[in-house]
C-alpha positions as CSV (number, residue, x, y, z in Angstrom):
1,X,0.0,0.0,0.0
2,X,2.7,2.7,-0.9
3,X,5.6,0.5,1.4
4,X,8.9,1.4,-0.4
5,X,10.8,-1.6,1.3
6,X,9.6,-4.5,3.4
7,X,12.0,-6.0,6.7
8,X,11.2,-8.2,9.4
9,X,13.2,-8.6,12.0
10,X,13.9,-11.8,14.7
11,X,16.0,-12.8,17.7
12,X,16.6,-16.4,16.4
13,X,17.1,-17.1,12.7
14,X,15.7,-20.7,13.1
15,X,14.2,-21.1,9.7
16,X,12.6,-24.5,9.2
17,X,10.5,-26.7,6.6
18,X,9.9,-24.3,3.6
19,X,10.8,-21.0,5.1
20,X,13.7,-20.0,3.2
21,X,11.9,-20.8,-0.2
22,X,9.1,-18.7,1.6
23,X,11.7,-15.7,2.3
24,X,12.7,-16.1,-1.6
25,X,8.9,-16.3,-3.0
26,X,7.8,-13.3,-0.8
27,X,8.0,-9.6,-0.8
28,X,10.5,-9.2,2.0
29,X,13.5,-6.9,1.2
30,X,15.3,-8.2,4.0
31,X,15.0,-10.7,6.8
32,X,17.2,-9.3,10.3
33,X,18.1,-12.2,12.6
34,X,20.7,-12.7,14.9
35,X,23.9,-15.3,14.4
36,X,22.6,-16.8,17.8
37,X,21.6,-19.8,15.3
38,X,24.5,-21.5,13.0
39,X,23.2,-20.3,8.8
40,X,21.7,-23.7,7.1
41,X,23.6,-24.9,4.0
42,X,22.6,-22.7,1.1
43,X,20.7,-20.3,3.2
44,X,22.5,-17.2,1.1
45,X,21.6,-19.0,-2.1
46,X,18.3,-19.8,-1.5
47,X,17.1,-16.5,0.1
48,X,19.1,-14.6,-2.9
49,X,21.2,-13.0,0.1
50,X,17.9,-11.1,2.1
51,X,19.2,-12.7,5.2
52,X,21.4,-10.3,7.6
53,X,22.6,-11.8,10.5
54,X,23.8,-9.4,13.1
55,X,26.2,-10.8,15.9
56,X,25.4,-11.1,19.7
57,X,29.4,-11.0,20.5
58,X,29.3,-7.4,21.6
59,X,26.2,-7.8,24.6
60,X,27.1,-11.3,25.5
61,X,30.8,-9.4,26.1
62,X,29.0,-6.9,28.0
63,X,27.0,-9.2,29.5
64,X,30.0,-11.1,30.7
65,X,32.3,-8.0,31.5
66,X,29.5,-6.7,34.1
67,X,28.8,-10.0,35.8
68,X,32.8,-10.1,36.7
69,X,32.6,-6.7,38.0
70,X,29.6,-7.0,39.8
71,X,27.4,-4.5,38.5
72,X,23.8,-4.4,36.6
73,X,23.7,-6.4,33.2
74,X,19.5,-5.0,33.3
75,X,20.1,-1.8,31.5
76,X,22.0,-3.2,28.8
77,X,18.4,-4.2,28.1
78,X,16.4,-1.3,28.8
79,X,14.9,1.5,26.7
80,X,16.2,4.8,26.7
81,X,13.6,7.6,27.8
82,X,13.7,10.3,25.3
């Protein structure tokens, strides 16, 4: 209805059964998962590269890093007020 690009956007790239073939068939400009989940063989080729993965490295480092020192990990998931 006017949309210039379509995304969606997941925690856990777990696709399943047809879903990549679904991904490839559908309007979708790009799928936005993270690389919490190991890529399945020919996921690139059969989604004609739409799927990102972004990498968790840099909170679970956080995560990690604050746990050691002892303070809060629960606003590394908070909202900022604006």
């Amino acid at each position: 209805m006017g949309a210039l690009s379509v995304s969606c956007f997941a925690t856990h790239g777990l696709f399943s059964g047809k879903a990549l073939e679904n991904i490839k068939k559908s309007q979708l400009d790009q799928v936005i998962v993270t690389n919490s989940i190991p890529p399945r063989e020919n996921e690139e080729e059969l989604t004609e590269g739409r799927i990102i993965r972004l990498s968790v490295a840099p909170i679970l480092a956080e995560a990690i890093f604050r746990i050691q020192t002892k303070t809060s990990i629960s606003n590394l998931f908070s909202i900022p007020k604006t």
